[in-house]
Each structure stands twice: as structure tokens, then as C-alpha cells.
C-alpha positions in Angstrom: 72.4 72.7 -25.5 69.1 72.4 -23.6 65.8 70.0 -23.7 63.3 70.3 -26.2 59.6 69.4 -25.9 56.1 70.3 -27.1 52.9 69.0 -28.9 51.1 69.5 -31.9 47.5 68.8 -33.1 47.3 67.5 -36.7 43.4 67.7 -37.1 40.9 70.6 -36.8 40.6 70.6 -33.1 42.9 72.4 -31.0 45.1 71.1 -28.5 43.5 68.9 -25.9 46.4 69.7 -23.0 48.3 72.9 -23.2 48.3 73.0 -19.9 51.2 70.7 -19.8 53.7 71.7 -21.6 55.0 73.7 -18.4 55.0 70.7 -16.8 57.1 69.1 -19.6 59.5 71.7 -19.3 59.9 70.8 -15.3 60.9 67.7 -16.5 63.7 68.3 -18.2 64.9 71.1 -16.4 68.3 69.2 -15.6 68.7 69.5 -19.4 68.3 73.6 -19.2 68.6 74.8 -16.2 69.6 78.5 -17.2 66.1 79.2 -19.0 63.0 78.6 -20.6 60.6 79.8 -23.4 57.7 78.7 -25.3 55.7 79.9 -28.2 51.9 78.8 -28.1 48.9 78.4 -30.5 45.5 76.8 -30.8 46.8 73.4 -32.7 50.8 74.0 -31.1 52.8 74.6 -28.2 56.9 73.9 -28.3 59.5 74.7 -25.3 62.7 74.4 -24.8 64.7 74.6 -21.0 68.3 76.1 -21.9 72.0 75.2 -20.7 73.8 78.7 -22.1 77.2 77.5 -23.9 76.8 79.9 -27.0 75.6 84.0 -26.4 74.6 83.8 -22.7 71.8 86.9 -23.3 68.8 86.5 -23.6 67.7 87.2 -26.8 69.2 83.6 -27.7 66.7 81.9 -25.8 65.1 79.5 -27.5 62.0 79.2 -29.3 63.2 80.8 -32.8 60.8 82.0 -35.3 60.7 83.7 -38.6 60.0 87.1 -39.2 56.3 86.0 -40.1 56.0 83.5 -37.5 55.0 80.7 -39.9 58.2 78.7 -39.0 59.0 77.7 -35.1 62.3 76.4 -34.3 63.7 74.5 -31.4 66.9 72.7 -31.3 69.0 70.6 -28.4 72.6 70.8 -29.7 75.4 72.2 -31.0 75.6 73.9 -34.6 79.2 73.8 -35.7 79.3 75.6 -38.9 77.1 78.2 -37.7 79.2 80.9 -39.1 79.1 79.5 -42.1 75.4 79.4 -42.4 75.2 83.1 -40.9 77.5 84.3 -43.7 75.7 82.6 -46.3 72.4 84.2 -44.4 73.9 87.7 -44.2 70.4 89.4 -44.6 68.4 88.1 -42.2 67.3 89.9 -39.2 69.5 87.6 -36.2 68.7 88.6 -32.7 71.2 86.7 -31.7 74.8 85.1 -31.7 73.1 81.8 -30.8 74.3 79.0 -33.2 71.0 77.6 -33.3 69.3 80.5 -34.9 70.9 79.9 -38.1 68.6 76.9 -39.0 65.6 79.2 -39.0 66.3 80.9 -42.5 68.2 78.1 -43.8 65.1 75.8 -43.0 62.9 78.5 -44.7 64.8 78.4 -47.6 65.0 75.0 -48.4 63.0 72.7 -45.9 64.1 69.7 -44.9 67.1 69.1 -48.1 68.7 71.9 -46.1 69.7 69.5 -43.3 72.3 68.4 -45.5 74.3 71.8 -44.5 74.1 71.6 -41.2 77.3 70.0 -39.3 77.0 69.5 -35.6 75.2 67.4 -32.9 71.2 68.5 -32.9 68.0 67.3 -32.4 65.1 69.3 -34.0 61.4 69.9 -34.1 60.6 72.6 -36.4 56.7 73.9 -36.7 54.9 75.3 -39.7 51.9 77.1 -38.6 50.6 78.0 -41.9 50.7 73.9 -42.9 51.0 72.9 -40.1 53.4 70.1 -40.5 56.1 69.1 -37.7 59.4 68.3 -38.6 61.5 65.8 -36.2 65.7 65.4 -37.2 68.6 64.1 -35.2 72.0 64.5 -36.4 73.7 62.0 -38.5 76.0 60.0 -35.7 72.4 60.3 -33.6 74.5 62.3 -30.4 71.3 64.1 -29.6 68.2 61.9 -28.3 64.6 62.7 -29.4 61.2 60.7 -28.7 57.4 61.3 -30.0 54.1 60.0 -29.0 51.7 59.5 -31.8 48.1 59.9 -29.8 45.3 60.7 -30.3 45.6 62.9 -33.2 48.4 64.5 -31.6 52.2 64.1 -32.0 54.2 65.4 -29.0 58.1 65.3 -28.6 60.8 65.8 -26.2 64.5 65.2 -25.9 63.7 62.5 -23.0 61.1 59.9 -22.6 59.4 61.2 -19.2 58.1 64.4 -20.7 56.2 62.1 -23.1 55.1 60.0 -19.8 52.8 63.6 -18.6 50.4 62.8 -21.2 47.5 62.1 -19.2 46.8 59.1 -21.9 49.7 57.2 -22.5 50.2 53.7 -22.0 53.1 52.4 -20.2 52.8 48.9 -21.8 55.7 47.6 -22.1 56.9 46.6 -25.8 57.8 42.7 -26.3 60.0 43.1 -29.0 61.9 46.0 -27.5 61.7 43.8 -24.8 63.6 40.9 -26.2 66.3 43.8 -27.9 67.5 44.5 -24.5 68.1 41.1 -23.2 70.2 40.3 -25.8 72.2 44.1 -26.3 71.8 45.7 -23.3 69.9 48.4 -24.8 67.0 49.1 -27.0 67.6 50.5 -30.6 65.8 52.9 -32.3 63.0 53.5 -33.6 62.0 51.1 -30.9 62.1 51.9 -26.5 60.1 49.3 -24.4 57.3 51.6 -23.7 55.3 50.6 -26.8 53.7 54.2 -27.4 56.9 56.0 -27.3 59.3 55.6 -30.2 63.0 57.7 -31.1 63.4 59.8 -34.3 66.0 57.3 -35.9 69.3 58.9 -36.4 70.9 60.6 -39.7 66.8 61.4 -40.1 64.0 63.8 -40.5 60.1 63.1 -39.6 57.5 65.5 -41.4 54.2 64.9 -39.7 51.4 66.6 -41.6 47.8 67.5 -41.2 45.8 64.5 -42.6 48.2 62.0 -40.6 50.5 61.4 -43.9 54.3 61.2 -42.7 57.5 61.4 -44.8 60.8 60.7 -43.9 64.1 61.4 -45.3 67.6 60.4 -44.3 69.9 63.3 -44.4 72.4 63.4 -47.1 76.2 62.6 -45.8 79.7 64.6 -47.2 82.3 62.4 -49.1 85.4 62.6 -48.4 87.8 60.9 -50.7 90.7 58.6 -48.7 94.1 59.0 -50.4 95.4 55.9 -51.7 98.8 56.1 -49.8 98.8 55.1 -45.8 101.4 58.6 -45.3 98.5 60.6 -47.3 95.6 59.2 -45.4 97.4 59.7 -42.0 98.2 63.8 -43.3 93.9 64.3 -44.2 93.3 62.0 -40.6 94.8 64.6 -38.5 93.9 67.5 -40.4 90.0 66.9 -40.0 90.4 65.8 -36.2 92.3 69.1 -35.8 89.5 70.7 -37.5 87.1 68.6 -35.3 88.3 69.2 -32.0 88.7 73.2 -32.8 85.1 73.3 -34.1 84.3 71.7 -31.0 86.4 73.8 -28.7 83.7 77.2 -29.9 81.7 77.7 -26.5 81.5 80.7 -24.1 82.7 78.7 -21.2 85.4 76.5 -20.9 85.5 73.4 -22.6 87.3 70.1 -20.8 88.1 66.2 -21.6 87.0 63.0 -20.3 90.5 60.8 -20.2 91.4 57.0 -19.5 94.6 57.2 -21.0 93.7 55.2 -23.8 94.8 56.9 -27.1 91.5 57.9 -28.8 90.8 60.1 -25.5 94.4 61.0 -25.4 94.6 62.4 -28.4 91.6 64.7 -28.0 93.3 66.0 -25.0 96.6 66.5 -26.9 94.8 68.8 -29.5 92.9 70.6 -27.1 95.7 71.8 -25.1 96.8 72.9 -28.4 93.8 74.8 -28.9 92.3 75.9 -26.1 94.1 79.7 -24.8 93.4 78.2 -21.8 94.9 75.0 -19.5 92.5 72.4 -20.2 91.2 70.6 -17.6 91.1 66.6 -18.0 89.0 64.1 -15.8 89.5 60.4 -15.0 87.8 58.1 -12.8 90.2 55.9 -10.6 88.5 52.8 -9.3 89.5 52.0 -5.5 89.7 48.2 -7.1 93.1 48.0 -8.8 92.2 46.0 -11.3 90.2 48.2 -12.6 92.3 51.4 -11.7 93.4 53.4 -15.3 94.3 56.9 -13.0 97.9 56.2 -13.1 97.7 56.4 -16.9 95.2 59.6 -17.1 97.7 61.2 -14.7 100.8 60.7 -16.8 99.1 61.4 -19.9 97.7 64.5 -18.4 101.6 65.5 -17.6 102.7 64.7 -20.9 100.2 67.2 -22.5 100.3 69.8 -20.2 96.7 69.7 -18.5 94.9 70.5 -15.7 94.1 67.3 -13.9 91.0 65.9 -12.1 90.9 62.5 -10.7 87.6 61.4 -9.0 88.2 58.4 -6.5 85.4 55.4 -7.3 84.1 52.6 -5.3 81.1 50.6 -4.4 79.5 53.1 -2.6 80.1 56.0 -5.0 78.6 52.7 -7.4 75.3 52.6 -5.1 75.0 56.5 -5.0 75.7 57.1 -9.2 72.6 54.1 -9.3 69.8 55.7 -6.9 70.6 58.6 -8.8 70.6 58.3 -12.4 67.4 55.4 -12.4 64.7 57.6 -10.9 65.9 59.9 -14.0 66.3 58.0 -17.0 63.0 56.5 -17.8 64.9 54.2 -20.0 67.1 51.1 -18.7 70.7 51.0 -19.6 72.8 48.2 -18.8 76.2 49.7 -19.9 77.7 49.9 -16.8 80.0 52.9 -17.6 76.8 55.2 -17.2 77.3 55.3 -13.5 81.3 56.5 -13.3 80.6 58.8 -16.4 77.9 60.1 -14.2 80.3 60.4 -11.1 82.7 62.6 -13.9 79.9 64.6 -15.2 78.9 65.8 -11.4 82.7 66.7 -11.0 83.1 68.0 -14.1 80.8 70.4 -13.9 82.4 72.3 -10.8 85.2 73.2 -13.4 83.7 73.6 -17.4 80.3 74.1 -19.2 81.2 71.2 -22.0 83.3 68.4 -22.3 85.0 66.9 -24.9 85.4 62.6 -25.3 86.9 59.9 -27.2 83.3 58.4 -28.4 83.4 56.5 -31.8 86.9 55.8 -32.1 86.7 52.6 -31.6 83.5 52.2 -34.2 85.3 54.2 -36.8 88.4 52.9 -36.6 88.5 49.2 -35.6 89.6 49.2 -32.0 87.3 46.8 -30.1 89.0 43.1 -29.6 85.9 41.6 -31.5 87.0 42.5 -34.8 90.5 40.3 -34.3 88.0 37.4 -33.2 86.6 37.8 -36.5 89.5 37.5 -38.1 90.7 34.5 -36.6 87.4 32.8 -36.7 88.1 31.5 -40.4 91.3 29.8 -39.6 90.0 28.7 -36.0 86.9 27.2 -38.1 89.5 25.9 -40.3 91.2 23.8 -38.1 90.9 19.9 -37.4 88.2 18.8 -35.0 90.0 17.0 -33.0 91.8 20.0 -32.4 89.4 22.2 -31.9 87.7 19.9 -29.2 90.5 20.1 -27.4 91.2 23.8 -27.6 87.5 23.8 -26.2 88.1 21.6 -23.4 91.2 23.4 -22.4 89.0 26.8 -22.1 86.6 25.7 -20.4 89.2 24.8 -17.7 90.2 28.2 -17.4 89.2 30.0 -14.2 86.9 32.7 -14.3 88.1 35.9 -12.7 86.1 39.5 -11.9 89.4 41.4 -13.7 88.1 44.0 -16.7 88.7 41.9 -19.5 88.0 37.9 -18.1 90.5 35.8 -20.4 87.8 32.9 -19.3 85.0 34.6 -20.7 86.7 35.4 -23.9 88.0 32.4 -24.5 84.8 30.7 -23.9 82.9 33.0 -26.5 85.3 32.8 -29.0 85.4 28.8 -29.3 81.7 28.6 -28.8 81.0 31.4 -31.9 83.8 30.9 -33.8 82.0 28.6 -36.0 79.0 31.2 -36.6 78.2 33.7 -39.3 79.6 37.1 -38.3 76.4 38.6 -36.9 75.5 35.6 -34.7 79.1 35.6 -34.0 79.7 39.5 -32.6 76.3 39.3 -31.1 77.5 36.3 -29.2 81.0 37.8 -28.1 79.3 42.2 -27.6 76.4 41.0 -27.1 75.1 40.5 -23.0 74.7 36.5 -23.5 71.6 36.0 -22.5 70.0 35.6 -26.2 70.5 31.7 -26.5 68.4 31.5 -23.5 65.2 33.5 -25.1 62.6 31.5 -26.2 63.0 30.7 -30.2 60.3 32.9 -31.2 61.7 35.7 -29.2 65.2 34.6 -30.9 63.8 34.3 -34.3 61.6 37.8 -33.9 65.0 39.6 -32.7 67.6 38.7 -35.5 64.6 39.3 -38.4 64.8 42.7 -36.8 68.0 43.6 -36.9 70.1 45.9 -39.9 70.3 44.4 -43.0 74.2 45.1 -43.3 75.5 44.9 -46.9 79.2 44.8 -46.1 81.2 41.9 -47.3 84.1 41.6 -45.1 83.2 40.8 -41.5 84.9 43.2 -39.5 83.9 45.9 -41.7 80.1 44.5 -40.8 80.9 44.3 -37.5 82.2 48.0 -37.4 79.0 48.8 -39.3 76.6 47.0 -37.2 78.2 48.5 -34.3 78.1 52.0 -35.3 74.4 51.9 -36.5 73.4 50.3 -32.9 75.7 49.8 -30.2 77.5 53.2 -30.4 74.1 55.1 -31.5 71.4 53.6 -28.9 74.4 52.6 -26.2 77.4 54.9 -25.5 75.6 57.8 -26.9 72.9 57.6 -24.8 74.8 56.7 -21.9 77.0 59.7 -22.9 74.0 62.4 -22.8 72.0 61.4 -19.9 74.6 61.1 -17.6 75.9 64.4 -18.7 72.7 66.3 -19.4 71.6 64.9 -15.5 74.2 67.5 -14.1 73.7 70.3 -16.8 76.7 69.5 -19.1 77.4 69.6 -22.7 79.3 66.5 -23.7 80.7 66.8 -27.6 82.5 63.8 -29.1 84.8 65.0 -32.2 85.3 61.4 -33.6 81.7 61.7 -34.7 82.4 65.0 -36.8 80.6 64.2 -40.3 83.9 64.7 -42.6 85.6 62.4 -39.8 82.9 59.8 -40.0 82.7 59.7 -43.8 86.6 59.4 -44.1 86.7 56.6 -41.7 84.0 54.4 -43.3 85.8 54.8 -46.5 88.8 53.3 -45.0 89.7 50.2 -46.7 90.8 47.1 -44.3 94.4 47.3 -44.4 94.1 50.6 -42.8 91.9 49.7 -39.7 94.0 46.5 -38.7 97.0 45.1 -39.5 98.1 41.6 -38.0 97.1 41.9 -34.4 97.3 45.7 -34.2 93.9 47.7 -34.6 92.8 51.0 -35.1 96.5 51.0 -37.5 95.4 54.3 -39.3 94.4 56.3 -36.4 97.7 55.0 -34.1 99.7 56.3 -37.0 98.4 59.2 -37.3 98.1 60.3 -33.6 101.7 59.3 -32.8 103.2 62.5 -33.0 100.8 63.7 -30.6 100.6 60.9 -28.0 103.3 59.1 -26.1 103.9 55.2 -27.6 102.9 53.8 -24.2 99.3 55.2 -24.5 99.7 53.9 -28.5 101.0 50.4 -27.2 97.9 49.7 -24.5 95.5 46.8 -24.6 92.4 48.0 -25.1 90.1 48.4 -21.6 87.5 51.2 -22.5 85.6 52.3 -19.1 85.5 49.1 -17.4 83.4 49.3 -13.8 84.0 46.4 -11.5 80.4 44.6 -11.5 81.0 41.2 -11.2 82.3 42.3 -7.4 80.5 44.6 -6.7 77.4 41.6 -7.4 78.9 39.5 -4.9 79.5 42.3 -2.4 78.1 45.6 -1.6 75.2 44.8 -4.0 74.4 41.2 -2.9 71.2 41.9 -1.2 69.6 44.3 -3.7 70.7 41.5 -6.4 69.0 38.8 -4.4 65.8 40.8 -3.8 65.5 42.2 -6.7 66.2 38.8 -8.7 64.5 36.5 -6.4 62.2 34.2 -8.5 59.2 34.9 -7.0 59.2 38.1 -7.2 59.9 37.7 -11.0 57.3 35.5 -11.0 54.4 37.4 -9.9 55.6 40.9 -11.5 55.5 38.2 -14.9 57.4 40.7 -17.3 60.9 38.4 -18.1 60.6 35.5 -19.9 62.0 32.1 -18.6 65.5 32.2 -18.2 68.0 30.3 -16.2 68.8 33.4 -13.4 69.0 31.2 -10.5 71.4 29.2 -12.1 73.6 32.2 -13.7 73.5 33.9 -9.8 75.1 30.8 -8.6 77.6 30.0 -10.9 78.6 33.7 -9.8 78.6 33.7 -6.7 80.1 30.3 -6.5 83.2 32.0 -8.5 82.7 29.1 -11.4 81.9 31.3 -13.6 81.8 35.3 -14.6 78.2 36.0 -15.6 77.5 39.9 -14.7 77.5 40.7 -18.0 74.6 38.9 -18.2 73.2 39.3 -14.7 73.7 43.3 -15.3 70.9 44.2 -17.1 68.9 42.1 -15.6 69.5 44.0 -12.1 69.0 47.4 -14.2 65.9 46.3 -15.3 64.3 45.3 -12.2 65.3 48.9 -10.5 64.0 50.6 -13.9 60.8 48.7 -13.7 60.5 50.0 -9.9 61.0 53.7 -10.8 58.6 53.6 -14.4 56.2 51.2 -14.5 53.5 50.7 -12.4 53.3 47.5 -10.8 57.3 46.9 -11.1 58.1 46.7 -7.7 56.2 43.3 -7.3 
């Protein structure tokens, strides 16, 4: 694991700032804090800053190369089959146990089809001098981030966005359409960030820039793996490649923990790490000082019933405030899931205790656990029903009192009867989505949906669990996953997102993922050996951080400064939208609107830290 960076001419004349690839590397230190290297040339210059999880010595420090140094290599990741690919490269001169080193031959045998081999979490630049062609990947699931700069003749690339921002040239005009993306998700998704020089290798992908400016790009061929027909079958092969996951994932020279809430995807990582591991894992939860959002008593009991080392880090609304100044100044990219700042709090801890960690990530994606995909099941008969009727289920909701607890029944309520009637995109947009896209001006409405995946799934919770996995879990939890990790100098793996695991699950047909009112039916069944029924049995709450309060409270004056309209007047980046009116409804208790008002605070503090002129 480490950060990656460097640049590359792709015409005649040598590089114009070599200079700066040191300063890259300062950067991204936090990513690699054990090491650094660099290989340099007239026309290229690559780095990487290393976090030492795999052959601590030196000789695996990164850049690789080829015995004729015509191929560089550098790589932010974890190779998983690395054995393999060492076995099948048994003649090769290695100077290393370093997983990463095995792409160097297989890359020089076969180029970019040999991508196709390679299971694990990377992101890649590889170098050929003698044609001098650069070649960007990410791995399939897109775990590991990377971002180029096309200027000025000159691509340059680095595993986070403020390397990039040392180019003495760059622009930090902000991108309208990426713009407009995070309104309405919360995030930005690839290829797209909202600087609009600076775009992200899409997932599952490969890049080859070559001299002469032509670029090819290839997706990166996925395994099959054939679901039985039988649920008892299916539930067997389930646990046998998360088994095979999870002990892939446990291969590190220092120890290896798990991120818990309790809920059963993390729960059953846990359970098969302590199985594992020669070791007492450690687990780590964070417990909210608001109750409502407290999950510690169930990390602590699930923690006894698998036999772990426990960690339990206290959070309120000043730990809040602290996780904020720290991870904005860092992350020259706005995210406005609010789980970034407690996964950061566990990250810090973490770290005291274990090198990696291990996560529940993609469960819910894969499987069908997010509430959303029983909306869109009952959407058709809600639809269905009289008018009358459904005017005065609509009336009746909107009655319902809003409330700051995890999961408002208000504000789903409210979502469901106004989208119910929708096609399924509009509709999950609408229920995941952060609500403020119906207040975007219709062009801006119009330019966003004619950019979004064409999904070719029929059914519409299979769609949804597409559309989700594609965007929300790639350009959302991911990324929260990996900065706030990688800020503290820890590996974070997430063993859902293994590549047999992923194609198994999206060959799952429907009566698999949900049954009746009971999601994620496959992955339930096949963990319950493993995990007590009350984890099994739980509503869904995923990392839910008290905002709405926390608005109203210890944040108040920062919210009202940093929304206040003329401020957001004069600055003259948002469009129109109703904020006064959303802050009051708030505040006033009539209504639950940080989801909404969320990014909008996350923006204004991003702004600050990365754009000149922000602070206005």
C-alpha cells in the first residue's frame, strides 16, 4: 500500500517540471510514510511514498522495473494472488517478496490483457520507455483511487487529487456538471471530480496514453462464477469464496483487524477472521455519546461472541468538530457521506493496534441490504392503489413528526409516497439520493440524469443494486473508506469486493437477494452458522453519525456562517436553491433536512481549504 504519483511527457521535449515530483511525494506522504523512491528520465519521472504491509526490506520499495528498464512499475494496493503469479513467473530475477513486483513480468508478457490475472485492490501506472506509452488501471470494484492531468503535452498522475494541484499550470475551475453530480449524490462520480482539469481513471479500467496523444482504453475482463441452482448449493459456494476472501485478505506482515457495528456483513468478517488469524483479532466500533445513534452495545457483544479483542472509541460533537478540521484541509475532494468523519476517528485508533483492517464494504451492494430496494418493490402495488387512497396515505405522512433519530420514519415515509409513482432511477435517486436535485435548475436536472449509467437491467432492484454499485459504493464508501484510512497510514481491505465474490453475487437471481421483507436472504443464510440470529435479525443502520443535531448544536454557528446568503451570494459558485428555507424548517424541528443541508456545509468548508476565492 502506498501513494503513487509522477509525470510523463508524450512529445519530443522533455519534461517541463521534474523538479516536482519530490514535492508530489510530500504530498502524499500520509499515504507512505515508511519510504520513498523514484526512477527518472528526460520525458518521465514516477514515485511512489510506501506504507510496508508485505516484505518490510528494502529491496521491495517501490519503483519496479524490468531487467532492461524499458518497463517502470508502480502500484498502490494489495496483490492477492501474488503467489500465484510468482509461481507462474518462476524465472524471473525478483528482488523481492513484495506482492507488487509480480506485475512487472506479467505486464511484460502480455500488456495490458494481463490485468485480467490480477486479483486484488490496485491502482497502477506502468511506464514504457522505449514507446513511451503510460498505462493507468484501477481494480475492478475501483477500491484504489487514481487521478491524471492531461496538460500541456503532459499527463501526470497520483493516487490523490492534490499532488496533481503542484502543477504550476493547473486550473482550479471548478466543473459545472461535476458540480450539479454532487448536489444531487453527495459525491462526484468518475471519470468526472469538480476540478475540471482533473479527472479519475474509471474503475474495472486501463488508460494507455501514447506518444502522438492517441489513447486506448480497455475494461478489464471479469471471472465467472456459475451460481448453483439450489438456495442450500449457493449458500455452500457463498461461504466458501468469503472464506477464501477474508484469508487472502488476512496475508500481511503486521496484524490485520476489523471495523465492526454489529451489523452482520461486518460480523461475519470478524467471525472468519478470528478463525484465521493465529492471532486474537482486534475489532473496532465507534459508540456515539447520542444514544440514538449508539451501536457499541452490539459491537461489544458480537465481539464476545467471536472471541476478539475489542476497541471501542467514544464519539461526540467535539470528536465530530476535530475528525472535520482534520480530514478537509486533506482531501482536496468534498465528501458529504457523513461516516467519513467516525471512520476517520477509527482509523486514528486503529492504527495504535494493526497495519490493515479488514470491513464489511459492498455487502449491502452485492447482496440487497439497503431499505431502498423493498421501496422498490412496493412501489408497484403502492402505485397500484386507488387515489383516493393514496391521497390520504399522503396526507397522513406528511403529519408525521420529523425526528433527528438514524433512520427518520418521517423522512422515509415522505420519500416513498412522493417517488413511489416514478421510474426506478428517478425513484432511488429521490429516496439515496441527498434531495436537493428537484431544486436544480432544469437544465442542470436535465444535464445530470442524460449523464448518468445507462443500466440494462430489467428488474428494478436489481438496477438499483447495479446503479449503486457502479456509483454510490465506487465514488462514495470507497472513497470515504481510503482517505480516511490512508490519512493515518492504514491499509483498509474490504473482502465483499473480492472478484469471484463479486461475480457470484451479480449472478444471483432475485429470489436469492430478498425474500418478502427480508433482504440480503442469501448472504443471512449463509452467514448463520457463523453469526448470532440477533446480529441476523437487525434493522439495517449502516454508520449512521448524528448530523441533523449536531446542525442545530455544536455546529450552529459554522452552519450559519458558512451558509449565510450573502456570503453565497458573492462567492457565486451554488446555484439558486431554497437554503434559507431548508435551515429553518430544521432548526424549527418541522422538518429533517441535513441530508440535504450536509453537503452543502461540506462544500462550503472544501471550497475554503481548495479553491481560491472560497472563503468569500
Amino acid at each position: 500500500m502506498c501513494g503513487i504519483y509522477g509525470m510523463v511527457s508524450l512529445t519530443e521535449h522533455p519534461l517541463r517540471h521534474p523538479q516536482l515530483l519530490d514535492c508530489m511525494g510530500a504530498t502524499l506522504r500520509h499515504r507512505g510514510p515508511d519510504d520513498s523512491g523514484a526512477l527518472r528520465s528526460a520525458h518521465a519521472a514516477v514515485g511512489a511514498e510506501r506504507l510496508r504491509i508485505i516484505d518490510s526490506r528494502s529491496q521491495a520499495n517501490q519503483p519496479f522495473r524490468n531487467p532492461s528498464n524499458s518497463v517502470w512499475l508502480v502500484c498502490n494496493g494489495e496483490i492477492y494472488n501474488a503467489a500465484a503469479l510468482r509461481e507462474q513467473f518462476a524465472s524471473y530475477p525478483f528482488r523481492s517478496r513484495c506482492d507488487v513486483e509480480t506485475l512487472v513480468p506479467l505486464f511484460d508478457a502480455r500488456g495490458v490483457s494481463g490485468f485480467a490475472d490480477v486479483e486484488g485492490m490496485f491502482a497502477i501506472a506502468i511506464w514504457k520507455e522505449e514507446t513511451r506509452s503510460l498505462t493507468l488501471a484501477r481494480d475492478r470494484a475501483g477500491e484504489k483511487p487514481l487521478f491524471y492531468l492531461d496538460i500541456g503535452g503532459e499527463i501526470w498522475f497520483a493516487s490523490e487529487i492534490q499532488a496533481l494541484l503542484r502543477h504550476p499550470d493547473v486550473s482550479r475551475e471548478l466543473s459545472s456538471a461535476a458540480l450539479y453530480e454532487y448536489l444531487a449524490l453527495g459525491y462526484v462520480r468518475e471519470p468526472n471530480t469538480l476540478f475540471r482539469q482533473v479527472h479519475k481513471v474509471p474503475g474495472g479500467s486501463s488508460l494507455t496514453f501514447h506518444a502522438g496523444r492517441a489513447v486506448s482504453t480497455q475494461r478489464i475482463a471479469v471471472p465467472t462464477v456459475a451460481v448453483p441452482p439450489s438456495a442450500p448449493a449457493a449458500r455452500r459456494l457463498l461461504r466458501e469464496l468469503l472464506e477464501d476472501a477474508v484469508a487472502k485478505q488476512m496475508t500481511a506482515d503486521v496484524p490485520v483487524g476489523v471495523f465492526t457495528s454489529g451489523g452482520v456483513d461486518s460480523s461475519l468478517i470478524a467471525a472468519l477472521a478470528s478463525r484465521i488469524a493465529p492471532y486474537r483479532v482486534h475489532t473496532f466500533t465507534a459508540s456515539f455519546t447520542n444514544r440514538k445513534y449508539d451501536e457499541g452495545v452490539y459491537a461489544r457483544r458480537l465481539s464476545r461472541n467471536v472471541g476478539t479483542e475489542h476497541i471501542e472509541i467514544k464519539i461526540g460533537e467535539d470528536e465530530l468538530m476535530d475528525a472535520l478540521h482534520a480530514v478537509v484541509p486533506r482531501m482536496a475532494e468534498p465528501l458529504a457521506d457523513p461516516a467519513l468523519l467516525p471512520t476517520y476517528l477509527l482509523a486514528r485508533t486503529a492504527k495504535d493496534y494493526v497495519g490493515v483492517v479488514l470491513t464489511g464494504e459492498g455487502a449491502d451492494e452485492l447482496f440487497g441490504g439497503y431499505p431502498t430496494y423493498l421501496g422498490h418493490r412496493a412501489a408497484r402495488a403502492y402505485a397500484s392503489l386507488p387515489h383516493a387512497v393514496r391521497g390520504a396515505i399522503e396526507t397522513l405522512t406528511s403529519k408525521v413528526a420529523a425526528t433527528d433519530s438514524p433512520v427518520p420514519l418521517s423522512l422515509m415515509m415522505n420519500r416513498f409516497t412522493t417517488y413511489a409513482h416514478a421510474d426506478w432511477l428517478e425513484r432511488h435517486i429521490g429516496w439515496f439520493g441527498t434531495g436537493l436535485l428537484p431544486y436544480l435548475p432544469r437544465e442542470a436536472q436535465e444535464s445530470f440524469r442524460e449523464s448518468l449509467p445507462e443500466i440494462t437491467a430489467r428488474d428494478p432492484v436489481r438496477a438499483a443494486m447495479e446503479f449503486d454499485y457502479i456509483t454510490y459504493l465506487r465514488d462514495g464508501l470507497l472513497v470515504k473508506l481510503d482517505r480516511a484510512g490512508m490519512l493515518v497510514s492504514l491499509e483498509s481491505r474490504a473482502p465483499f469486493l473480492d472478484s469471484r465474490v463479486v461475480a457470484f453475487a451479480r449472478g444471483l437471481p432475485p429470489d436469492f437477494i430478498i425474500r418478502g421483507l427480508r433482504t440480503k436472504r442469501l448472504l443471512k443464510e449463509a452467514a448463520a452458522t457463523l453469526v448470532p440470529g440477533w446480529a441476523l435479525r437487525r434493522r439495517k443502520r449502516g454508520l449512521s453519525v448524528p448530523i441533523a443535531a449536531w446542525i442545530n448544536n455544536g455546529l450552529r454557528s459554522e452552519v450559519d456562517r458558512l451558509l449565510d446568503p450573502a456570503r453565497l451570494r458573492n462567492q457565486g459558485v451554488l446555484p439558486a436553491l431554497p437554503i434559507d428555507e431548508l435551515l429553518s424548517d430544521h432548526r424549527a424541528g418541522r422538518a429533517n433536512h441535513a441530508r440535504a443541508l450536509w453537503p452543502l456545509v461540506v462544500l462550503q468548508y472544501w471550497l475554503e481549504h481548495w479553491v481560491p476565492g472560497g472563503e468569500t
